[in-house]
Backbone bond lengths (Angstrom), bond angles and torsions (degrees), N, CA, C in turn:
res aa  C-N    CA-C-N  psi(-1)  N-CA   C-N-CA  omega(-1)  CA-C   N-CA-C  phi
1 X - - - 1.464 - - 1.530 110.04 -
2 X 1.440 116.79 160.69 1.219 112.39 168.45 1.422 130.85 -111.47
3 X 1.327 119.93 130.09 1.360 123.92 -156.32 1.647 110.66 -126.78
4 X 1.487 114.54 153.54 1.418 112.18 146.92 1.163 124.79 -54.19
5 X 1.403 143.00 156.55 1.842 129.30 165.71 1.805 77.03 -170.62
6 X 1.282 90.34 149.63 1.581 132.50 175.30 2.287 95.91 -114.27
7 X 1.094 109.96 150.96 1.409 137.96 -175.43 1.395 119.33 -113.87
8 X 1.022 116.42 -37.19 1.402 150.71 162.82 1.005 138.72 -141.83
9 X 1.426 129.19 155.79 1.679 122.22 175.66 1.494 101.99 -77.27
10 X 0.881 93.69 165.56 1.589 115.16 -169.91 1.993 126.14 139.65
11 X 0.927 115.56 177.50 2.005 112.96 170.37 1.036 122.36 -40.52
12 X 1.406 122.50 170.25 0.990 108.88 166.89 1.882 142.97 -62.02
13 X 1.458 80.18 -1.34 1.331 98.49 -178.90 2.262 116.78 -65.58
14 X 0.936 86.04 -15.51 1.583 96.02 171.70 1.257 115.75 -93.71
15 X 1.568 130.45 -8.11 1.214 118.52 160.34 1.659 142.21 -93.39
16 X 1.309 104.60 125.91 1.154 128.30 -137.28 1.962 117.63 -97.58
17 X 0.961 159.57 132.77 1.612 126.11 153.34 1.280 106.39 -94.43
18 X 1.645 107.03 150.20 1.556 110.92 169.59 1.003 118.57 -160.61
19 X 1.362 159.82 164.50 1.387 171.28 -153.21 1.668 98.82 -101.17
20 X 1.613 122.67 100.92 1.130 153.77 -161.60 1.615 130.68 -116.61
21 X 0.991 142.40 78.00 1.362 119.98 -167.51 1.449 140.22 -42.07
22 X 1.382 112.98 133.61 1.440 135.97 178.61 2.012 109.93 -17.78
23 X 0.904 111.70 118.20 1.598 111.42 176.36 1.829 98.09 -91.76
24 X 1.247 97.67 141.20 1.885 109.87 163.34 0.836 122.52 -105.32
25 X 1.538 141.32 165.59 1.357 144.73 -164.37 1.905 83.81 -103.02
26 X 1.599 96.88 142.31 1.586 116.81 148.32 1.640 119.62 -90.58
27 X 1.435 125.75 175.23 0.935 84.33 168.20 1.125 148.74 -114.33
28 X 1.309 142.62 -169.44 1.351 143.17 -153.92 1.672 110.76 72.93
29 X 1.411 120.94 28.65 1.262 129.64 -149.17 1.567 86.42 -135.82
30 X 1.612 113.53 154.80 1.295 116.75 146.18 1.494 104.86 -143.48
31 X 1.100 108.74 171.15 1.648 132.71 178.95 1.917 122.56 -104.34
32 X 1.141 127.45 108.62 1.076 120.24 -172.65 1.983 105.57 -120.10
33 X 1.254 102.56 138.87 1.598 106.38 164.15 1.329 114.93 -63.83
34 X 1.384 125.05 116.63 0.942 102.75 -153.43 2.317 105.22 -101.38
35 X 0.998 103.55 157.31 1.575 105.88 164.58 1.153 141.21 -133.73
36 X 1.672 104.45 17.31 1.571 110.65 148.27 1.752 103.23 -179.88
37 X 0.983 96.27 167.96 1.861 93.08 -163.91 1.701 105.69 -145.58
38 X 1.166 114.29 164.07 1.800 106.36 -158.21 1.408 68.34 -112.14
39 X 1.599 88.73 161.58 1.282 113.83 164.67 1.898 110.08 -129.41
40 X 1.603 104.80 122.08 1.509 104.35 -169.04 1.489 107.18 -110.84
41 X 1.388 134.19 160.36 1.757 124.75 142.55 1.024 133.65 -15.33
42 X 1.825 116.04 -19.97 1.626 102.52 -160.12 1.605 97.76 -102.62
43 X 1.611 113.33 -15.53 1.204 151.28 159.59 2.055 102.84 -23.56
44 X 1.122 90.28 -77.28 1.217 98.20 177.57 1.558 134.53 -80.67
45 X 1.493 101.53 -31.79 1.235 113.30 166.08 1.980 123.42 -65.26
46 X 1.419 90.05 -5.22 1.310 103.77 169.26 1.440 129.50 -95.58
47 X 1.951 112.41 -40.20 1.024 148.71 147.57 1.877 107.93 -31.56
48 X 1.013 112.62 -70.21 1.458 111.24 163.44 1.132 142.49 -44.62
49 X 1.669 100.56 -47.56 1.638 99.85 170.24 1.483 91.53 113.99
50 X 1.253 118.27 -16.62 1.884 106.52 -177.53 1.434 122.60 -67.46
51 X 1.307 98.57 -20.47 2.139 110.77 172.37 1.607 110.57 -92.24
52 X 1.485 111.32 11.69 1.425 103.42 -162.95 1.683 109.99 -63.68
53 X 1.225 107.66 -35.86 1.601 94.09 174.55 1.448 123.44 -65.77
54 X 1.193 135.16 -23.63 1.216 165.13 -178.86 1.777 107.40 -70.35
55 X 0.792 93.41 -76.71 1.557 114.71 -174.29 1.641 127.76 -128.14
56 X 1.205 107.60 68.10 1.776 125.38 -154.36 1.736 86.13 -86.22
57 X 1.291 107.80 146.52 1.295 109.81 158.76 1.997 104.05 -155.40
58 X 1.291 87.53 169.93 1.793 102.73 -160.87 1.384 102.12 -86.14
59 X 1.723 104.02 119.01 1.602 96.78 173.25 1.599 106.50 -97.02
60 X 1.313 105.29 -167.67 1.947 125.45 -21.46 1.742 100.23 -36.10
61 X 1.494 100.68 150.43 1.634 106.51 164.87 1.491 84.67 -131.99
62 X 1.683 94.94 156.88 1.834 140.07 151.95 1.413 104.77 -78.87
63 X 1.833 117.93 99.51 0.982 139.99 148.58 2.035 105.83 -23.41
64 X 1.197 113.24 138.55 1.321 128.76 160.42 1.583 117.56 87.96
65 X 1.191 107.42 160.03 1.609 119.50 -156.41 1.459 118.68 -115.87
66 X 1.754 107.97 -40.02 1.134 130.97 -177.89 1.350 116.23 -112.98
67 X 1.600 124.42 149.29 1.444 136.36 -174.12 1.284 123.33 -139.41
68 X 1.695 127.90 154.83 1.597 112.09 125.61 1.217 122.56 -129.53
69 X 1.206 125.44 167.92 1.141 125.89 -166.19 1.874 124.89 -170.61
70 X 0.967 116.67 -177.50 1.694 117.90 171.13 2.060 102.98 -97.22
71 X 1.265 92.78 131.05 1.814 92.65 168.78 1.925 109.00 -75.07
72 X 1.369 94.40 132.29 1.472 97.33 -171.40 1.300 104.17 -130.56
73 X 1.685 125.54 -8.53 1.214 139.84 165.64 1.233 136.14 -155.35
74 X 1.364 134.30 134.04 1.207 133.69 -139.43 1.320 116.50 -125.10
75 X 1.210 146.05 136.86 1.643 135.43 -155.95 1.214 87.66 -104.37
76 X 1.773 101.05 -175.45 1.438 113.15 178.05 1.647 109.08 -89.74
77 X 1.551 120.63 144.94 1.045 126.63 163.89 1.833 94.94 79.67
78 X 1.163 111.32 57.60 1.975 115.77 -175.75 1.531 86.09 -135.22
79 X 1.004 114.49 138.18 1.644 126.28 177.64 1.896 107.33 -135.76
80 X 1.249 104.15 153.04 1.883 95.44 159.07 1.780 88.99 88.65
81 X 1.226 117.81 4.63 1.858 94.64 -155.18 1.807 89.63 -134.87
82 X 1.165 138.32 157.10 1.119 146.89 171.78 1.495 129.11 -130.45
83 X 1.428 137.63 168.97 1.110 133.90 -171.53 1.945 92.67 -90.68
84 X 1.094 107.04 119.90 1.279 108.35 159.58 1.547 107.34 125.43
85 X 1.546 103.70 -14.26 1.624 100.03 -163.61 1.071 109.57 -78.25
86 X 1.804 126.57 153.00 1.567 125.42 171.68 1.625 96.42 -73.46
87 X 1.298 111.10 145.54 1.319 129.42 169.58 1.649 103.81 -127.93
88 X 1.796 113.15 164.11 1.378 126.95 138.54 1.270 99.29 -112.18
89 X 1.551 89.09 165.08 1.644 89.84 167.44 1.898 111.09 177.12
90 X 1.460 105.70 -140.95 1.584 88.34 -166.83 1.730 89.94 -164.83
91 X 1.261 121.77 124.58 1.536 141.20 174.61 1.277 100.34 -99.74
92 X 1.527 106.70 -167.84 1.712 121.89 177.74 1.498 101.82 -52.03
93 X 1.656 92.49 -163.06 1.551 113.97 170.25 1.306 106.71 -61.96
94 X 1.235 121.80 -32.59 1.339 107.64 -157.36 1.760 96.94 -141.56
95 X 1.528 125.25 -169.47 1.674 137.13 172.91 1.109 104.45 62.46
96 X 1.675 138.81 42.43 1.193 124.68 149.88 1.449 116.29 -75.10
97 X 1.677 123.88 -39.88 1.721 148.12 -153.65 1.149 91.11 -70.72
98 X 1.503 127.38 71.37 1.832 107.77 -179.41 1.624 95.86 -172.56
99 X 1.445 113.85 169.36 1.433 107.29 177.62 1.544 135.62 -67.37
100 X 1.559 94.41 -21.36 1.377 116.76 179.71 1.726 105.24 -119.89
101 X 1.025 117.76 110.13 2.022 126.83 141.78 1.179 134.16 -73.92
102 X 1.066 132.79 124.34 1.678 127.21 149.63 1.253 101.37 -96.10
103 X 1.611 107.79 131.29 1.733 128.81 166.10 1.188 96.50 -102.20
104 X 1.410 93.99 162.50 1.515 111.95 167.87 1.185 117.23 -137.70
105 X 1.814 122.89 18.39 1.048 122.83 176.95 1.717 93.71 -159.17
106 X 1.330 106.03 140.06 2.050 95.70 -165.26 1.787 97.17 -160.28
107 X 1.507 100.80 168.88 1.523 104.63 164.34 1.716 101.15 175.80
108 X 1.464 116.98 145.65 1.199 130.74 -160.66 1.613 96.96 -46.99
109 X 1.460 105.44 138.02 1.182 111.56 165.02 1.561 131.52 -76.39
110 X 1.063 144.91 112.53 1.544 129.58 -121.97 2.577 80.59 -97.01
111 X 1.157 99.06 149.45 1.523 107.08 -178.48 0.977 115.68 -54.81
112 X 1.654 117.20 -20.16 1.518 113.63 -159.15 1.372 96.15 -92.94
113 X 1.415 138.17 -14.68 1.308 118.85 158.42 1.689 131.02 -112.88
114 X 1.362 91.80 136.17 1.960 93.32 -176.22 1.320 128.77 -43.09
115 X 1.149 130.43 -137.63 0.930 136.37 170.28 1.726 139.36 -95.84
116 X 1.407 86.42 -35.34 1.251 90.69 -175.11 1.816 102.42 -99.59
117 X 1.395 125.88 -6.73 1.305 130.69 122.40 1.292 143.93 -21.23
118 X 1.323 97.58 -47.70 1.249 102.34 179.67 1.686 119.79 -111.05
119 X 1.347 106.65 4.28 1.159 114.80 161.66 1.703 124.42 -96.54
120 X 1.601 101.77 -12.91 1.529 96.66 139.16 1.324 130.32 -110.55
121 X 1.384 114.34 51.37 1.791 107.12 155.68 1.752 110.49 -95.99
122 X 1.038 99.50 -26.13 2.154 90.17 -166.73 0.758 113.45 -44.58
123 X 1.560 99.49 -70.99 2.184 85.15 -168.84 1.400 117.27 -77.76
124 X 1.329 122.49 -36.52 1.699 113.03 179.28 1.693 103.29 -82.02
125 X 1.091 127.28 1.05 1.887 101.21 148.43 1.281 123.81 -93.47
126 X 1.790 119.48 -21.13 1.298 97.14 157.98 1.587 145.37 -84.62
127 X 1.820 94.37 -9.03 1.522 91.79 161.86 1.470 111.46 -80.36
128 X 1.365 134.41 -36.93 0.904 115.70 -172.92 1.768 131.63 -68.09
129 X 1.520 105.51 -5.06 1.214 124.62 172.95 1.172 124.38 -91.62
130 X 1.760 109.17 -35.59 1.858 104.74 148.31 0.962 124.74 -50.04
131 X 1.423 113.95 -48.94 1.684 123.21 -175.59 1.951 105.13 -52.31
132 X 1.015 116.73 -40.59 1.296 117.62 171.87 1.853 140.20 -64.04
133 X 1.638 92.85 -62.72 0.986 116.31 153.55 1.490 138.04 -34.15
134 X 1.348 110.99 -7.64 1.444 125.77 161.91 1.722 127.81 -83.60
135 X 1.770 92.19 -21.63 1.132 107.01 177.96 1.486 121.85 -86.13
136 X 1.439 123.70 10.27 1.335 134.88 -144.18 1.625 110.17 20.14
137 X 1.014 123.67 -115.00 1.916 142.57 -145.19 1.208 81.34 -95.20
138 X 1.718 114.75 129.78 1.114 129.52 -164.96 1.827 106.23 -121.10
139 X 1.476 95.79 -28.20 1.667 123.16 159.02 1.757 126.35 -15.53
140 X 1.673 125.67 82.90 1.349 108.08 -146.95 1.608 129.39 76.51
141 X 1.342 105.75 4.36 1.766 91.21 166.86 1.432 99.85 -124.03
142 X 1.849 91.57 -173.58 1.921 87.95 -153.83 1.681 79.43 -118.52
143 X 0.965 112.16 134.69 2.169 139.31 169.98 1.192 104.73 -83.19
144 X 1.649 124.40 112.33 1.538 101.50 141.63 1.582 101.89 -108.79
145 X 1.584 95.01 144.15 1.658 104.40 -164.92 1.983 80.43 -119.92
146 X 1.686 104.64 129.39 1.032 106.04 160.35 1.634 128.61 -99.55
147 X 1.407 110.85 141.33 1.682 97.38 -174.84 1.427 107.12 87.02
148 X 1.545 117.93 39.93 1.444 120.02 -160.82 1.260 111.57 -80.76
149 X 1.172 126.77 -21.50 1.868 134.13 -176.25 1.707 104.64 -88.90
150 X 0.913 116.04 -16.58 1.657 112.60 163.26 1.588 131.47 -40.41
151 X 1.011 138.48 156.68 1.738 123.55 155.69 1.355 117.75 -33.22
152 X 1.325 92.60 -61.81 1.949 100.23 -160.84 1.496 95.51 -78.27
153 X 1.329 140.42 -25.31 1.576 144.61 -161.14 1.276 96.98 -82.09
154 X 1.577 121.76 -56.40 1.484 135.70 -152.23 1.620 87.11 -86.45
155 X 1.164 134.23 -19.75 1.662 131.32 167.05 1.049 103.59 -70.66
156 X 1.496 127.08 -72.09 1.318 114.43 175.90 1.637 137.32 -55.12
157 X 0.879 118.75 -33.26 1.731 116.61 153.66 1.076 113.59 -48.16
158 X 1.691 140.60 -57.73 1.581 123.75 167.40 0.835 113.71 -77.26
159 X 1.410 140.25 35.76 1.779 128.22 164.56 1.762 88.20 -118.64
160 X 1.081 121.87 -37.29 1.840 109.46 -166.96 1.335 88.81 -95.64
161 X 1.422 144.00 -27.21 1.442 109.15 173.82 1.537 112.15 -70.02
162 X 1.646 123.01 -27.30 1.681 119.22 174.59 1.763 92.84 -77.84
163 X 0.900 144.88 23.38 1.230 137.85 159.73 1.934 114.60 -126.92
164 X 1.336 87.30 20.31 1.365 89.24 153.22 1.798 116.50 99.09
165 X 1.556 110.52 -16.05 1.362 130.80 170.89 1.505 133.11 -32.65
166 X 1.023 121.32 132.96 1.415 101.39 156.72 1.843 81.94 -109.90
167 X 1.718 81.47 143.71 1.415 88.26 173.88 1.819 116.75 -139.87
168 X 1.185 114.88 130.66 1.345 113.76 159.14 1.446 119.38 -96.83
169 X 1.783 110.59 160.30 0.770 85.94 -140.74 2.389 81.43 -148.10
170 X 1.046 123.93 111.61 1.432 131.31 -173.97 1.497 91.93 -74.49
171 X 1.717 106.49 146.52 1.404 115.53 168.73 1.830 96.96 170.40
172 X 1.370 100.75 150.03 1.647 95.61 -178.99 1.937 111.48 -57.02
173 X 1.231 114.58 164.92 1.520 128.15 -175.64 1.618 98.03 -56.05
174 X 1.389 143.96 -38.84 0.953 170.13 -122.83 2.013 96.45 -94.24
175 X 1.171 75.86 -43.30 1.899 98.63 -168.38 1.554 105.08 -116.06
176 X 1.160 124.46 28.42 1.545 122.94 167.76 1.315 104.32 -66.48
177 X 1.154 103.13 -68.12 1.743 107.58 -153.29 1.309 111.88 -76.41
178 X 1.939 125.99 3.36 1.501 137.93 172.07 2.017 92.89 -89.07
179 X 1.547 119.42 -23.08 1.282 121.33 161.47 1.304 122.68 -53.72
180 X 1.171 81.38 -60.53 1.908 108.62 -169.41 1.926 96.04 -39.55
181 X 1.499 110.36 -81.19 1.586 114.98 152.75 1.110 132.79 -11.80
182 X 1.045 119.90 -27.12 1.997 121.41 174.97 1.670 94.79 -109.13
183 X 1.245 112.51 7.27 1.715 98.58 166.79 1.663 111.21 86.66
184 X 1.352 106.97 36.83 1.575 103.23 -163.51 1.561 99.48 -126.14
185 X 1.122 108.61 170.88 1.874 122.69 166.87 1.157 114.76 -104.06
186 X 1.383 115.14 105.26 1.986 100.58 -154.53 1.776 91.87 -106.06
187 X 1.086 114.72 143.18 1.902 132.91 156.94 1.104 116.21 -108.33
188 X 1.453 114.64 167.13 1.551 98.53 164.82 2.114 112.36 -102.69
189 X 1.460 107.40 164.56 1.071 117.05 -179.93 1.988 121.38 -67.86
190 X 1.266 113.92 154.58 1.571 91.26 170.98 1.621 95.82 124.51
191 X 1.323 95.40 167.47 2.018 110.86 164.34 2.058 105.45 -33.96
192 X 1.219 97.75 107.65 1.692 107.18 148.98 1.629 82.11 101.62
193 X 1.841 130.04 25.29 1.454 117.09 152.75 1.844 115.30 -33.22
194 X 1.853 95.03 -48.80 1.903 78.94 -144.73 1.719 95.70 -79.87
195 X 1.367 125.74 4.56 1.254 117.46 172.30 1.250 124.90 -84.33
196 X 1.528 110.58 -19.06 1.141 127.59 -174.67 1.908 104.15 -79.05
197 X 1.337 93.75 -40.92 1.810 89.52 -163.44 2.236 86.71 -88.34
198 X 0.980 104.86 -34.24 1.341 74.22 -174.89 1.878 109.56 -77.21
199 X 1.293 115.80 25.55 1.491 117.96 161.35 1.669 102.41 -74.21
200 X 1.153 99.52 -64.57 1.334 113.56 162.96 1.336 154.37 -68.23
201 X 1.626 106.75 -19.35 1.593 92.76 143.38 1.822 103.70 -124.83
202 X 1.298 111.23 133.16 2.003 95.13 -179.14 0.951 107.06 -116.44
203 X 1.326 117.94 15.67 1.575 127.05 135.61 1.465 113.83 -38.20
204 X 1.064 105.94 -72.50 1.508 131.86 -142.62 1.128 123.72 125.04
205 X 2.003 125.83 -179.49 1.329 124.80 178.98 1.559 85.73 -121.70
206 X 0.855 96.97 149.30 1.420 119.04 179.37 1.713 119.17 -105.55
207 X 1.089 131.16 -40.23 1.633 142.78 146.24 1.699 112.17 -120.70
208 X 1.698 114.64 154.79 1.186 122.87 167.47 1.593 109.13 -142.80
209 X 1.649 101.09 135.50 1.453 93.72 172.03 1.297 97.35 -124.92
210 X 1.592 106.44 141.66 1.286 142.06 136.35 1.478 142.71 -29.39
211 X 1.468 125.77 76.36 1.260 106.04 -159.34 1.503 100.64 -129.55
212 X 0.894 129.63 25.53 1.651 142.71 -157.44 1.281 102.31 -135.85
213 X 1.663 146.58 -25.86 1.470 119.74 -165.14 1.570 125.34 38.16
214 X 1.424 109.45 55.01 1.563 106.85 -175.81 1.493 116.13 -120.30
215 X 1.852 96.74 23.87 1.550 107.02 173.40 1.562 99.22 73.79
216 X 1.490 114.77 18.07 1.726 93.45 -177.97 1.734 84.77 -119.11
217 X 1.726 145.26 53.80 1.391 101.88 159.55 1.987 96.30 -119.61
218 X 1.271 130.72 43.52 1.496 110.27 111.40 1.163 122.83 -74.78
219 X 1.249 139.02 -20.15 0.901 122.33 159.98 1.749 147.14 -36.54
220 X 1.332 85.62 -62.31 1.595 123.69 142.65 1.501 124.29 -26.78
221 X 1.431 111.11 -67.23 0.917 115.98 164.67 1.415 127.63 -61.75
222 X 1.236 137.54 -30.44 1.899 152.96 -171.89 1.871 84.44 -69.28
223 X 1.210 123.40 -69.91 1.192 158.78 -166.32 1.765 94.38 -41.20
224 X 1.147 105.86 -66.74 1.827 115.25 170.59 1.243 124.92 -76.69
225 X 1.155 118.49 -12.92 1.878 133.11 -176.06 1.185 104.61 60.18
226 X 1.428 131.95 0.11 1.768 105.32 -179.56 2.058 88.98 -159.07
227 X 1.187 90.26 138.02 1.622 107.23 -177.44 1.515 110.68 -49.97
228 X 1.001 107.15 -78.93 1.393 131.63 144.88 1.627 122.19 21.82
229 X 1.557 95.26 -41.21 1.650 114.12 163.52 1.347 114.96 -101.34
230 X 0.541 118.97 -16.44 1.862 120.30 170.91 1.138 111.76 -89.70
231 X 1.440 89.86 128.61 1.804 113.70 -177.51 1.781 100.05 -111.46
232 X 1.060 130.94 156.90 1.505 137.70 157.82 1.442 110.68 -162.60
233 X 1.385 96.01 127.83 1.818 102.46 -176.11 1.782 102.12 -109.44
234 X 1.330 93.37 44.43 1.793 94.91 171.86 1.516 114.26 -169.16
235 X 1.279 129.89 4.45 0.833 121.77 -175.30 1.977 100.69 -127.11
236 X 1.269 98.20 94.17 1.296 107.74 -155.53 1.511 110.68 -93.65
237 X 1.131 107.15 -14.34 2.038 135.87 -176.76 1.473 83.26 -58.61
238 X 1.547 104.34 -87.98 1.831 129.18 -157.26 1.465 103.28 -50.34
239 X 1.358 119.73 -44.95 1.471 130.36 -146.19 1.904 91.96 -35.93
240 X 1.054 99.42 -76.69 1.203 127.93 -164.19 1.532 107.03 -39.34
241 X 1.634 105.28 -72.79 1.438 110.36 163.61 1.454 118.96 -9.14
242 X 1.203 114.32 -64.10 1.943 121.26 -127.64 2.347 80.40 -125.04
243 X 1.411 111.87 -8.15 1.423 74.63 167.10 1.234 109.86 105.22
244 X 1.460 132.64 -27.70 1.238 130.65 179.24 1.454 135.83 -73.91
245 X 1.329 143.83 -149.09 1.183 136.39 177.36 1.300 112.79 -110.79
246 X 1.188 125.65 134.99 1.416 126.80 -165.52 1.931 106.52 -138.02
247 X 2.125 77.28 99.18 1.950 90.12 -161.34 1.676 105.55 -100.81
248 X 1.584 119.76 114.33 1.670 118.42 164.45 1.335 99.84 -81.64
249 X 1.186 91.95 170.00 1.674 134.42 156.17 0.976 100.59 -69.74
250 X 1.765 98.43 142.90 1.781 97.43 167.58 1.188 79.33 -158.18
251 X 1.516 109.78 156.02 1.570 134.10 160.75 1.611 105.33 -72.01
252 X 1.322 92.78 80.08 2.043 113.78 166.05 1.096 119.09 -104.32
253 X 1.471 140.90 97.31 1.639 139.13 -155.95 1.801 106.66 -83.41
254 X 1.801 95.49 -5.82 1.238 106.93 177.82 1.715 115.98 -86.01
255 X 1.269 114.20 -8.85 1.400 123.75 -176.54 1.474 102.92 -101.24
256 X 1.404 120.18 -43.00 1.343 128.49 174.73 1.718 98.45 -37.43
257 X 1.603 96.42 -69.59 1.585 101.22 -161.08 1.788 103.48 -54.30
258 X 0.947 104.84 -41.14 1.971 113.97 -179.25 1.585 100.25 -25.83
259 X 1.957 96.65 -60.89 1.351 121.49 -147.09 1.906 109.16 -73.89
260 X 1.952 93.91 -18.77 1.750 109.81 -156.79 1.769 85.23 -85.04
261 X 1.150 113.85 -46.18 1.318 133.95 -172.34 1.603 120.21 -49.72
262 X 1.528 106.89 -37.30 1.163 119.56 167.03 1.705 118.41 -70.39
263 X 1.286 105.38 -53.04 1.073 100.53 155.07 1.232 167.37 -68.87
264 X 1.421 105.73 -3.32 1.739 144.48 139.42 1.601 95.25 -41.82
265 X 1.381 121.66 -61.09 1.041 130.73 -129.93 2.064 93.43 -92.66
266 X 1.247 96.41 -25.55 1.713 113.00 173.44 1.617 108.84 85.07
267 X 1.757 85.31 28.20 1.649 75.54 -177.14 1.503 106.37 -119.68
268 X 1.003 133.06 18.26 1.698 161.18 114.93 1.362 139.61 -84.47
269 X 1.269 112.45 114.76 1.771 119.14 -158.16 1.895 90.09 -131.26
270 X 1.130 118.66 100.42 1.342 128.87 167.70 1.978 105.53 -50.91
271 X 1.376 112.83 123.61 1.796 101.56 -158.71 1.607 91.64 -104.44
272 X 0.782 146.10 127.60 1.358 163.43 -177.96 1.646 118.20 -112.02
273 X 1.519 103.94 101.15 1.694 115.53 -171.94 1.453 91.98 -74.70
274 X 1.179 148.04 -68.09 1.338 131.88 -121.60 1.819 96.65 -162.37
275 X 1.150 124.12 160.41 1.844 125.74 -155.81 1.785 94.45 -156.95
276 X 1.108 105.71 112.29 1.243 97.98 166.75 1.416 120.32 -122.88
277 X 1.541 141.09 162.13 1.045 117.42 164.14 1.416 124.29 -78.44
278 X 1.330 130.20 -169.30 1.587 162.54 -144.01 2.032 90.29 -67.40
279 X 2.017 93.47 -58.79 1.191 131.10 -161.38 1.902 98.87 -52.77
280 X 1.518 84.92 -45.61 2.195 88.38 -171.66 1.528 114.75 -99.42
281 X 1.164 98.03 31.80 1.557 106.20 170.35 1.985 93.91 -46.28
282 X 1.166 103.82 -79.67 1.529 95.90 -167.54 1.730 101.87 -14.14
283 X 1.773 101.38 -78.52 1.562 114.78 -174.05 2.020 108.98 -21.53
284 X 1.460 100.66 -60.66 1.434 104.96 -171.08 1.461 112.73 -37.53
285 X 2.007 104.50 -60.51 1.860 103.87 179.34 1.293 100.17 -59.71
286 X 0.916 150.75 6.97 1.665 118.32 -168.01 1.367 84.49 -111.00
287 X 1.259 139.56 -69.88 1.206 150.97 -173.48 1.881 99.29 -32.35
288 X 1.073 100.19 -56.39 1.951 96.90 163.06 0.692 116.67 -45.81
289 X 1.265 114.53 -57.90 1.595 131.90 -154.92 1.961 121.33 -39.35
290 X 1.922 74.75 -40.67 1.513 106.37 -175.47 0.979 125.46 -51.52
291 X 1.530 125.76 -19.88 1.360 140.15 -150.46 1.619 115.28 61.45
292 X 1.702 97.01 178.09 1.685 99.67 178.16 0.880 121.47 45.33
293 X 1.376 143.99 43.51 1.357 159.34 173.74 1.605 96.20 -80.76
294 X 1.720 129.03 118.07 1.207 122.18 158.81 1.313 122.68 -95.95
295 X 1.287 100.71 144.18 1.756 110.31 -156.41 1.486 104.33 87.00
296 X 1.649 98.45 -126.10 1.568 141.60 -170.53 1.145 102.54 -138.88
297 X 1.208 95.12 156.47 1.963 141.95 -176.15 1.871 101.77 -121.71
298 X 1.727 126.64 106.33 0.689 130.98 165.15 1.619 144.95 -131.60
299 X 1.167 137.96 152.29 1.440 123.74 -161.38 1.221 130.92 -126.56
300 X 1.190 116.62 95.52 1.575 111.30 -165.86 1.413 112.73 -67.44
301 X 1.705 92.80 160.14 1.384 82.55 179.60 1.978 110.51 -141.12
C-alpha cells in the first residue's frame, strides 16, 4: 500500500510517500481502506520528536491517528461490524495517512457527512466529549469553552449546545461569526476575559473547558470559582496544580457512536478548514503546524 512515513523525527521535511506493507487487524481490531485521514497537533508533535518521551513510537512511522474508510478486514473477537461498512474511527499514535488503517475504536459514519468530514470527527469528538462528560447534564447551563474555533473547541460547542448548553465561546474577532454558526456567544480571548463573559452571562458560568493551552485556565478557574468545573484537554502542566479536570482522548467506540449519532441527527457537522491530498502531506503538517487552524486539517487519500 501506499503511505505517508517519516524515517526520522524531524520537519516536515522528512515526510515521505512510499510503497509500505499491508497492516492486519489484531484482535478486537479492524482494517479499513482508507479515504481521508485528519491531521491533528499531536500529529506533528510526534513527527518531530518533541513528545518522544511521552509518546515514543518505532520508526519509520505513518503519520496520523484518525480515519474513514470502508471495513475490508476484520479481527478476531469484532462483532456489530461488516465487510464493506463506512466507518470513523481512531488507531494508534500513528498509521492512519495511508491506504490501509487498523482502528481500534470505530462507529458508522452517519451519510450526512463526507469524507473528509468524517475524517475529522475521531479524535476531536472524543476529546471533546471527555472534556465534557465530566460535567454530567449540560441541559440549561452556561459553557465557556476556551479556544472555541479549533477542532476539538469547534466540536465541543456543537455537541453542548445539542446537549442543551448555552455556550460561549473565546476565539480571535476573525472567527466570530464561524462561532456565531455553531450556535455560540463568541468574545475574544486575552486581558479583561472575565469582564467580557460576565457582559454576557450575569448569571455566571457554571462549567469551562479548556481546549487551547494558552496559559489562561487559572483564569478559567477565578472566572468559575471552583476547579472542580474546569475541564481542559490540553493544558496538562496546570491541570494538576490548580485542581481542575484533566480530560484525554481515548479510543471509546462508545463516544464515536455518541458523536456519529449526532450527526445523523444534523446536529454535528465536523468543520473542515483546508483538504489536501495524499501528495501534500508535508503541506497539511505545516499548515497545522501554524497554529489557529479552524476546524480541521485533512488528507485524502
Amino acid at each position: 500500500m501506499r503511505a505517508a512515513r517519516y524515517h526520522e523525527y524531524g520537519g516536515v521535511e522528512t515526510l515521505v510517500i512510499e510503497e509500505v506493507p499491508d497492516p492486519h487487524p489484531g484482535p478486537g481490531e479492524i482494517r479499513v481502506r482508507v479515504t481521508a485521514a485528519g491531521v491533528n497537533p499531536v500529529d506533528w508533535k510526534v513527527r518531530s520528536g518533541a513528545v518522544r518521551e511521552v509518546l515514543p513510537v518505532e520508526l519509520p512511522a505513518i503519520p496520523g491517528r484518525d480515519a474513514v474508510g470502508v471495513v475490508d478486514e476484520i479481527g478476531d473477537k469484532v462483532r456489530e461490524v461488516s465487510i464493506g461498512d463506512r466507518v470513523f474511527g481512531l488507531g494508534g499514535v500513528t498509521g492512519a495517512t495511508a491506504e490501509l488503517a487498523v482502528l481500534s475504536a470505530w462507529a458508522p459514519a452517519p451519510a450526512a457527512w463526507n469524507d473528509e468530514q468524517a475524517a475529522g470527527a475521531g479524535l476531536a469528538s472524543v476529546t471533546a466529549l471527555a472534556g465534557l462528560e465530566v460535567f454530567g447534564s449540560l441541559k440549561g447551563r452556561t459553557l465557556l469553552i476556551e479556544g472555541a474555533a479549533g477542532g476539538v473547541g469547534s466540536a465541543a460547542v456543537e455537541i453542548a449546545v445539542a446537549q442543551g448548553a448555552t455556550v460561549i465561546g473565546t476565539a480571535g474577532e476573525h472567527n466570530h461569526e464561524f462561532l456565531s454558526a455553531l450556535g455560540a456567544m463568541a468574545t475574544t480571548y486575552g486581558t479583561g476575559l472575565a469582564e467580557r463573559v460576565s457582559a454576557l452571562a450575569p448569571d455566571g458560568i457554571d462549567f469551562a473547558l479548556d481546549g487551547a493551552a494558552s496559559g489562561s485556565l487559572a483564569d478559567l478557574v477565578a472566572i468559575v470559582g471552583d476547579p472542580t468545573r474546569v475541564s481542559t484537554v490540553a493544558d496538562h502542566a496546570n491541570a494538576p496544580r490548580l485542581g481542575t479536570h484533566l480530560a484525554n482522548a481515548r479510543n471509546d467506540s462508545g463516544l464515536l457512536a455518541a458523536a456519529g449519532e449526532l450527526g445523523r441527527q444534523g446536529r454535528y457537522t465536523p468543520r473542515v478548514e483546508r483538504s489536501y491530498p495524499l501528495e501534500q502531506i508535508a503541506e497539511a503538517h505545516a499548515y497545522s503546524e501554524r497554529g489557529h487552524v479552524r476546524g480541521k486539517v485533512v488528507v485524502r487519500i
